[in-house]
C-alpha positions in Angstrom: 45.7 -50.0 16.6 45.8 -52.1 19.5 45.8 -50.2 22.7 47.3 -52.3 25.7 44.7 -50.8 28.7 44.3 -47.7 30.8 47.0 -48.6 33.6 49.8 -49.6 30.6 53.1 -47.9 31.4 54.3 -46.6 28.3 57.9 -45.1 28.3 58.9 -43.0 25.7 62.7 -43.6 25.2 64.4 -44.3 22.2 65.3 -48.1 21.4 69.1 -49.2 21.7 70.0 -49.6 18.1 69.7 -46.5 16.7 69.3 -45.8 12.9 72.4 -44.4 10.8 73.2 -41.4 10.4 71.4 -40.4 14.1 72.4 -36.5 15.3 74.7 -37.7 18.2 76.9 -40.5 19.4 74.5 -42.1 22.0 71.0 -41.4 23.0 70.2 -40.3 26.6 68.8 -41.9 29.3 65.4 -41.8 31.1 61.9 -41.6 30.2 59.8 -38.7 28.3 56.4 -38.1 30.4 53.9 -37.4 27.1 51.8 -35.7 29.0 51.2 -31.9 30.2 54.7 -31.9 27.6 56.1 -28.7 26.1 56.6 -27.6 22.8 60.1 -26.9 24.3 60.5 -29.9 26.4 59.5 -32.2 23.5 62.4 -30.5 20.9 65.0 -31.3 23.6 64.0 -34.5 24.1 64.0 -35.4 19.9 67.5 -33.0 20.0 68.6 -35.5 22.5 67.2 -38.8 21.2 65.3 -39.8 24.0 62.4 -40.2 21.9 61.5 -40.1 18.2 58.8 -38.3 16.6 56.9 -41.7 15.0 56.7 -42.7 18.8 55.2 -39.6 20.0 52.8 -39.6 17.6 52.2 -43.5 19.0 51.8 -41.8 22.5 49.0 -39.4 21.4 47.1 -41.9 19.0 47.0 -44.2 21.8 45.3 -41.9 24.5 43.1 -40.8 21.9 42.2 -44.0 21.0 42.0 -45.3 25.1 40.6 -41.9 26.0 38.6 -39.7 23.9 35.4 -41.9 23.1 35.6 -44.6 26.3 35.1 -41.5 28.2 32.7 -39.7 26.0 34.8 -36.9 25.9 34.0 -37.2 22.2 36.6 -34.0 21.3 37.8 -35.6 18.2 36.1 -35.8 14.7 38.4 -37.8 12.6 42.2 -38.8 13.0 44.8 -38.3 10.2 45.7 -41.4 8.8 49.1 -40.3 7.3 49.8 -38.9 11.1 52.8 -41.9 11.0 53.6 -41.4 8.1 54.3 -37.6 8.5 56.0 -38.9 12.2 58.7 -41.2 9.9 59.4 -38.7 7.4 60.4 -35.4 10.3 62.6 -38.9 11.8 64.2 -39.5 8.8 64.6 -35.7 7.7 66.2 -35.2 11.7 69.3 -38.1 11.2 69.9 -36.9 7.9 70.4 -33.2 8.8 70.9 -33.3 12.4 68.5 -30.4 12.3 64.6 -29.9 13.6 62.3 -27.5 12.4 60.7 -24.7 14.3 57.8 -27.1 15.9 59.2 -30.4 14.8 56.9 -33.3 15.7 54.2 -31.0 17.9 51.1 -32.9 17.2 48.3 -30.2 16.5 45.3 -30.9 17.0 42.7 -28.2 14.4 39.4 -26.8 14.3 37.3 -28.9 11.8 36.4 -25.7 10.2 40.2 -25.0 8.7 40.5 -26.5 5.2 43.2 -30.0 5.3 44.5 -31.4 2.3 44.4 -34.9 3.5 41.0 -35.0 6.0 37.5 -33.9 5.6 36.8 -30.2 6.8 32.7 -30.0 7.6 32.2 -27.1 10.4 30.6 -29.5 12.4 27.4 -30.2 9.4 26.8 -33.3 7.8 26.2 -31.1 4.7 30.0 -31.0 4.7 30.4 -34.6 5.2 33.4 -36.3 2.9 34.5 -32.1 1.6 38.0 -32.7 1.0 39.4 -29.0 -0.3 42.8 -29.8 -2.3 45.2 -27.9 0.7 45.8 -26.4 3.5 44.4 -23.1 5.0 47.4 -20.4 5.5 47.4 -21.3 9.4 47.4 -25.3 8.8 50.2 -24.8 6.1 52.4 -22.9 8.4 52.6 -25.3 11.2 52.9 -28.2 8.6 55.9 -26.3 7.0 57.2 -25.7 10.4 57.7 -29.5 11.1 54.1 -29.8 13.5 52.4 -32.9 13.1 48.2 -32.2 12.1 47.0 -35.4 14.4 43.4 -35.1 14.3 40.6 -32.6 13.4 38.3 -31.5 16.5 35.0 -31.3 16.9 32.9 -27.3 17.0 29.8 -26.1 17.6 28.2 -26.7 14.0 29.1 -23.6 12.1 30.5 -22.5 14.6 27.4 -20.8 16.0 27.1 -21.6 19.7 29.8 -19.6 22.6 28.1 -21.4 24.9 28.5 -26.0 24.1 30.0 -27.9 21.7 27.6 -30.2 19.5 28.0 -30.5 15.7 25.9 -33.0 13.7 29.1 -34.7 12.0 29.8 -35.7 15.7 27.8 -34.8 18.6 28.5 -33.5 22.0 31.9 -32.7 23.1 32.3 -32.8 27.2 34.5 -30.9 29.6 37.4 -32.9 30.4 37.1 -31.4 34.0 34.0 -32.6 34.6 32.1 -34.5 32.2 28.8 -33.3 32.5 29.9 -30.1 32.0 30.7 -28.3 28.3 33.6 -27.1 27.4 31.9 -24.2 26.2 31.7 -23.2 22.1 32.6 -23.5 19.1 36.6 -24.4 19.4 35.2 -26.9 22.3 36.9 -30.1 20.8 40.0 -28.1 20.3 40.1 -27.0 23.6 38.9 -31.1 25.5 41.8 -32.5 23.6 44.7 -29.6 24.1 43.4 -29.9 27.5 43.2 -34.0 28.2 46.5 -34.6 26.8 45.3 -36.1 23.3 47.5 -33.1 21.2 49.8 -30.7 22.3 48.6 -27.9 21.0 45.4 -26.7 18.9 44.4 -24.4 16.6 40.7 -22.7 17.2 39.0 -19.6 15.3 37.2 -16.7 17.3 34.3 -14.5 15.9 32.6 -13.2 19.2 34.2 -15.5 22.4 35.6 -19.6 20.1 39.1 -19.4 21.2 38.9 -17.6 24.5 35.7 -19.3 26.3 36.9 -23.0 25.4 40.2 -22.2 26.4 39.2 -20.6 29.7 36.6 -23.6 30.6 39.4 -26.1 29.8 42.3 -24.2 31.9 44.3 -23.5 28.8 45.7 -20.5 27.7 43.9 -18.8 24.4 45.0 -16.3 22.0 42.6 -14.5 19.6 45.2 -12.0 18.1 44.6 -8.8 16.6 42.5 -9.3 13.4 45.1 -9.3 10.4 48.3 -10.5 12.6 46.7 -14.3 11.2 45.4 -15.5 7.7 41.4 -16.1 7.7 41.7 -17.6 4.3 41.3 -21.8 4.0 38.7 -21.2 7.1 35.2 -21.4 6.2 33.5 -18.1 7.9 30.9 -17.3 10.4 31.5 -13.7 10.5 34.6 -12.7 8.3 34.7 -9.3 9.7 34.9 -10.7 13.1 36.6 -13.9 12.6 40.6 -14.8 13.5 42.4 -17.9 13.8 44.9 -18.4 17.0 46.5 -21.0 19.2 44.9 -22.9 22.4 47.7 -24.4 24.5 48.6 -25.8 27.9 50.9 -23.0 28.4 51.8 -19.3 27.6 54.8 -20.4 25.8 53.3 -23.0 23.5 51.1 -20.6 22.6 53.6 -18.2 21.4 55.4 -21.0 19.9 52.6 -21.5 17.8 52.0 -18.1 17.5 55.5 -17.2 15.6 55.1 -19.8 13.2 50.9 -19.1 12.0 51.2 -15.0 12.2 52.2 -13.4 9.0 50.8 -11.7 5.9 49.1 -13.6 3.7 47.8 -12.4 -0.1 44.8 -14.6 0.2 43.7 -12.6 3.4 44.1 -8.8 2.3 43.2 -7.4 6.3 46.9 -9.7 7.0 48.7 -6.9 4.7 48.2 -4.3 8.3 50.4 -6.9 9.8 53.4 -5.5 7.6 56.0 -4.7 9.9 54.6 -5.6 13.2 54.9 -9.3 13.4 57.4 -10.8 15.9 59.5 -13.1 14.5 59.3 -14.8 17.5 57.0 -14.4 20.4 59.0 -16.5 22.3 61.4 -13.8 23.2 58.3 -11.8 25.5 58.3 -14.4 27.9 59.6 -12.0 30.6 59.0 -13.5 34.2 59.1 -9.7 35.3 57.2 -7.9 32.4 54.5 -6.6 35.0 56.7 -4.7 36.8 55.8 -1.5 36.2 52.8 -2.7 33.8 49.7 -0.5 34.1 46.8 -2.7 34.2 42.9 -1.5 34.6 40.2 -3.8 35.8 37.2 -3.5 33.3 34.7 -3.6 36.5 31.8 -3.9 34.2 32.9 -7.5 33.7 34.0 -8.2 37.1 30.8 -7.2 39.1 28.5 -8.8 36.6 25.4 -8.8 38.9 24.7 -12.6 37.6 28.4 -13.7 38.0 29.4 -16.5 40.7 30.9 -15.2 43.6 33.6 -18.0 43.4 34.7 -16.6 39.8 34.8 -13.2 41.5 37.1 -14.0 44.5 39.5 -15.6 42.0 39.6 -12.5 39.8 40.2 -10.4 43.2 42.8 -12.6 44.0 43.6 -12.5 40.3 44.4 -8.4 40.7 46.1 -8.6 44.5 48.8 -11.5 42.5 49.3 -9.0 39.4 49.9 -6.0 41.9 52.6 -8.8 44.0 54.1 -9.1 40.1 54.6 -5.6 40.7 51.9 -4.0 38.3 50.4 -0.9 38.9 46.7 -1.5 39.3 43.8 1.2 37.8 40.5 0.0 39.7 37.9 0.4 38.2 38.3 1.0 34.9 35.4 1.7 32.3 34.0 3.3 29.1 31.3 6.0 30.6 29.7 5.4 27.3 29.9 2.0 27.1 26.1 0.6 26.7 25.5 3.4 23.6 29.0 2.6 21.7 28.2 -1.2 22.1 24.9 -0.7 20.2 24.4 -2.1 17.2 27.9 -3.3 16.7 27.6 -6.6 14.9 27.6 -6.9 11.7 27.8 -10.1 9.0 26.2 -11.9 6.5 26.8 -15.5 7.3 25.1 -16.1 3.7 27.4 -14.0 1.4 30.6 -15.3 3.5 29.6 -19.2 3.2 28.5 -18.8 -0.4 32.0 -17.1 -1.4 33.7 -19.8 0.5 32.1 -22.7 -1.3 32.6 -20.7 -4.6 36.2 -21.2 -4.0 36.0 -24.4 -3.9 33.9 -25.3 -6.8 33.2 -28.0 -7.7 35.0 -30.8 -4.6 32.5 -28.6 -2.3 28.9 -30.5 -1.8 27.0 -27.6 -2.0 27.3 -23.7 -3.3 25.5 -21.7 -1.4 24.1 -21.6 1.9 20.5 -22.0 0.7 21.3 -25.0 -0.7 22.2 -26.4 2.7 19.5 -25.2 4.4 17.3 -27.0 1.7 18.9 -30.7 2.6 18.3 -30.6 6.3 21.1 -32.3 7.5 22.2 -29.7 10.5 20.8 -29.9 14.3 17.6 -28.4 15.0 19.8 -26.0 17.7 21.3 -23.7 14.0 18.7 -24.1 12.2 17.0 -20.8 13.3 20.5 -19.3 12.9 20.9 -20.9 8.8 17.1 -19.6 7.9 17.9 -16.2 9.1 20.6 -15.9 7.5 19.1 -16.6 3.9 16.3 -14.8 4.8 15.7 -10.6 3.2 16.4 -8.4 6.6 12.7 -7.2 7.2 14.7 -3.6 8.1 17.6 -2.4 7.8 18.2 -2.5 11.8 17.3 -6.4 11.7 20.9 -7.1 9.7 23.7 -4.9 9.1 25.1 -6.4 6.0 26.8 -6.0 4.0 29.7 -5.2 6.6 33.1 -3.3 6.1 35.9 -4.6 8.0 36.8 -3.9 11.8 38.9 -1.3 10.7 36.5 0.3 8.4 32.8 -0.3 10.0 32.2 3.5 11.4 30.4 2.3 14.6 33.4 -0.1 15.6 35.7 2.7 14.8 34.1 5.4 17.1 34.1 2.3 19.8 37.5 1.8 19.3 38.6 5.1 19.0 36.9 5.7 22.6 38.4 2.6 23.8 42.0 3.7 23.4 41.8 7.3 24.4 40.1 6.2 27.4 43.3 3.7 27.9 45.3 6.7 27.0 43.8 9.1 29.2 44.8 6.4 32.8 47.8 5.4 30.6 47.2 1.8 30.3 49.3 -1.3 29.3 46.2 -3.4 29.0 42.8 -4.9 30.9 41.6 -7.7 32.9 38.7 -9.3 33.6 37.4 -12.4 34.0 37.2 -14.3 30.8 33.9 -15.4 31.9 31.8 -14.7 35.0 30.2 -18.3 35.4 31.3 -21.7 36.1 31.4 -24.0 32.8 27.5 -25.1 32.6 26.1 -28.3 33.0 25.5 -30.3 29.1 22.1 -29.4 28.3 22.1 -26.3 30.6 21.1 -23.4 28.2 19.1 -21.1 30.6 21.6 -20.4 33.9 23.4 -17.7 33.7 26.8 -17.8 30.7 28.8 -15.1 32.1 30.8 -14.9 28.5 32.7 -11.8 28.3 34.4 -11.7 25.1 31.7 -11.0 22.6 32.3 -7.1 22.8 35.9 -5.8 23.8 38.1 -7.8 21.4 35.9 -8.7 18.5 34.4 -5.2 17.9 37.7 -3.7 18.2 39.9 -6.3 16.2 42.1 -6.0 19.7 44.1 -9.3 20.7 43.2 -10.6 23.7 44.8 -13.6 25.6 43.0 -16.4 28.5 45.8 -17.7 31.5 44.1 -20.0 33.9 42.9 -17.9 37.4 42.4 -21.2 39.5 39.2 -23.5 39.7 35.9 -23.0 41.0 33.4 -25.4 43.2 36.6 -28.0 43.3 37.3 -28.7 39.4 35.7 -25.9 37.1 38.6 -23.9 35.4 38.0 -20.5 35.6 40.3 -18.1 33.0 41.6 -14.1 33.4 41.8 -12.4 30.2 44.7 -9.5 28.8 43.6 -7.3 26.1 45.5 -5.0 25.1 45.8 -2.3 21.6 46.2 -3.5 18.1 49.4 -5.8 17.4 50.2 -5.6 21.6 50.4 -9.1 21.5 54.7 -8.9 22.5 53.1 -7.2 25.5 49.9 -9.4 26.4 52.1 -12.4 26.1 54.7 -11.1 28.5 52.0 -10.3 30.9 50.3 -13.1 30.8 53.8 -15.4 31.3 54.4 -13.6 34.1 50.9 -13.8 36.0 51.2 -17.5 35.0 54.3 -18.5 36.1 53.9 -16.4 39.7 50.6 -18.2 40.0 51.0 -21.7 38.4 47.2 -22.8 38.2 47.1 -25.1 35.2 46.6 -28.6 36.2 45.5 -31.3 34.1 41.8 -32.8 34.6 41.8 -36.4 36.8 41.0 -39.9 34.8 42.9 -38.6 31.8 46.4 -39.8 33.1 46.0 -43.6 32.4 48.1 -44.0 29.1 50.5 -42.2 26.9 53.3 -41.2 29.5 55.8 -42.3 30.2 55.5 -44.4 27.2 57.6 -46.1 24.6 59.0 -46.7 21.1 57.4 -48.9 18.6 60.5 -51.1 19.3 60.1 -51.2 22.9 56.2 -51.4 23.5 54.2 -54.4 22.5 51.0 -52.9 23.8 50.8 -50.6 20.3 50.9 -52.4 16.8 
């Protein structure tokens, strides 16, 4: 591809001779901008034929291509090379039925460690190189079903290991799109630099302990790790099966929920999905209620928020965070806290990395490069940063306090149950809606930084629960660090947390896309129109 240079105006309209069979008598006029798009904005604009899906997918491939290495962002892994392919066929399906899917031509952008048919999935290892499984993961299959386009796989922290930087073998370092000697935090990190710098429109991440909710609040995105059994694990090779989920990262609450409606559901390969039975939205587009805080009782989990290590400037927004939910008209409960908190935390994690990985690869037999863990271990080809993390896990617990494992599920691992028990009686008890607190108490480190305060808080309340939790940009901290306020809510409350959360976003508006990412790919053009893209 041939990319005609950073300052290239490229105007996505639809070319004068239209194809036969087109949806409507005459295209419209004017230029699609490409980037900081909706899913919305972006089916109106194919409804109306100002644009065609092969040239959006143009757009995107171009600032990837202009953007994501030149800078050393370095969010993407690989690029799909039917992408165009996929783009053509959604253009020809739209003229001949005059009809577009769900999420027709949204290019997604997915986690490297969710199984593609037609790319390599490695979790970030070089032991993974070339693995091509024979399809889709549940999540990917949905959202291909649903028209999205899969653009590109993103880069993770390898195995998915690190909350706190992006760096994989297969690809290196990924970089905050803020400010590029910061990281985008860990493992979804690629996911959330690309979502985040314009290169997709919307990504998927997964989320054991913080993956979905820290790169998505250090990227000024909005996160959602649902409730655990509202998405499909299965096609996504594990950390922590008992804590893991799949969810959407997005520029805005309602992509999220866009994406959202289409990947939620109960799958047969995932038995925990069969809870979902009954209490998935159809769509998750309808909570998007402007006024849904009104009314809303909403604690603030002080524990979080007066994290003696936290930066003041994360504070103040989170103040100002509450005093704009109470303007929404929300009735605030400050503080709130679990007296008990430090002794129901203890002890809660639980996994075996090993067992999880090894039934993985067993599924995938023979096209997998290895079949068990230990076998990986033995080649040597991860960074030295897991490789304390891969021994461990293949090595006999020297008690049983040094590794709780086998685990039961969230929902039937007694010390998660008595925490989450105690969780919602002491919601019940000040007759909460949901919690907030800052998603984390710190400013996105420096790259290489792994000894200043993190300030994560999401290992604890949503993954040891199974509780959904969602991330809407607060504002930005020492000029250009995103800073994110997290909703949590009870099991299956996502209709709820997504109201809440559109509500705090639109009265606040602080999403705004990262400077020197805005040189290409909007307003941009067909095929038949630009001669900067062959």
């Amino acid at each position: 591809m041939k990319i005609a240079g950073l300052s290239a105006l490229i105007t996505l309209t639809l070319a004068a001779a239209c194809a036969p069979g087109t949806a409507t008598a005459a295209p419209a006029t004017g230029p699609f901008e490409l980037r900081e798009t909706t899913v919305a904005s972006t089916l109106e604009a194919l409804r109306a034929r100002r644009v065609t899906c092969r040239a959006l997918i143009e757009g995107y491939l171009a600032r990837i291509h202009a953007l994501d290495q030149p800078t050393r962002l370095n969010a993407i892994v690989t690029i799909n090379p039917g992408a165009l392919g996929d783009a053509a066929r959604l253009d020809a399906e739209f003229r001949r039925t005059r009809t577009l899917r769900q999420l027709h031509c949204v290019a997604v952008v997915v986690k490297d460690n969710y199984d593609t048919k037609d790319l390599q999935t490695t979790a970030g290892s070089l032991a993974m190189k070339g693995f091509a499984p024979a399809g889709d993961a549940f999540m990917v299959a949905r959202l291909r079903a649903a028209g999205a386009v899969v653009l590109a796989k993103s880069n993770m922290a390898e195995w998915a290991f690190s909350p706190y930087k992006t760096e994989s073998s297969i690809a290196g370092i990924t970089r905050n799109p803020y400010a590029l000697d910061r990281v985008p935090a860990g493992s979804s990190g690629g996911t959330a630099a690309a979502v985040a710098a314009n290169l997709a429109e919307v990504g998927l991440g997964t989320d054991t302990g913080n993956s979905i909710r820290g790169p998505s609040s250090h990227a000024a995105l909005v996160g959602i790790r649902p409730t655990i059994g509202l998405t499909s694990r299965a096609g996504i090779i594990p950390l922590f099966s008992g804590n893991d989920v799949g969810g959407p990262m997005a520029r805005s609450v309602a992509d999220a929920a866009a994406v959202l409606s289409v990947v939620a559901g109960r799958d047969p390969g995932d038995p925990v999905t069969a809870l979902a039975a009954g209490r998935t939205a159809r769509d998750y587009t309808r909570y998007l209620d402007p006024k849904a805080l009104r009314g809303a009782r909403i604690g603030v989990f002080r524990r979080y928020l007066d994290a003696p290590t936290g930066d003041p400037e994360v504070k103040s927004l989170a103040e100002r965070a509450i005093s704009d939910l109470a303007a929404q008209g929300a009735v605030i409960v400050d503080p709130f806290d679990l007296e008990d908190y430090e002794t129901l935390t203890r002890g809660l994690w639980c996994g075996d990395f090993a067992a999880d990985l090894d039934r993985y690869l067993s599924i995938h037999g023979a096209r997998a490069p290895y079949h068990t863990l230990a076998q990986i271990v033995a080649s040597g080809l991860y960074l030295p940063y897991v490789a304390d993390h891969l021994r461990a896990a293949i090595r006999p617990p020297a008690s049983p306090e040094d590794r709780r494992a086998p685990c039961p599920d969230v929902y039937h691992d007694a010390p998660k149950i008595a925490f989450r028990d105690a969780l919602l009686e002491r919601m019940r008890k000040a007759g909460l809606d949901a919690i907030v607190y800052p998603t984390w108490s710190n400013p996105p480190r420096k790259v290489g930084d792994m000894d200043s305060p993190a300030g994560d808080n999401s290992q604890i309340l949503a993954p040891q629960t199974g509780f959904p939790a969602i991330t809407v940009p607060m504002g930005f901290t020492h000029g250009s660090l995103p800073a994110g306020l997290t909703f949590l809510g009870p099991a299956f409350s996502e209709p709820a947390l997504i109201g809440f959360a559109y509500a705090y976003e639109q009265a606040t508006r602080h999403r705004r896309p990262p400077a020197g990412f805005d040189g290409i790919g909007g307003p941009a053009r067909t095929r038949t129109e630009d001669q900067g893209i062959h």
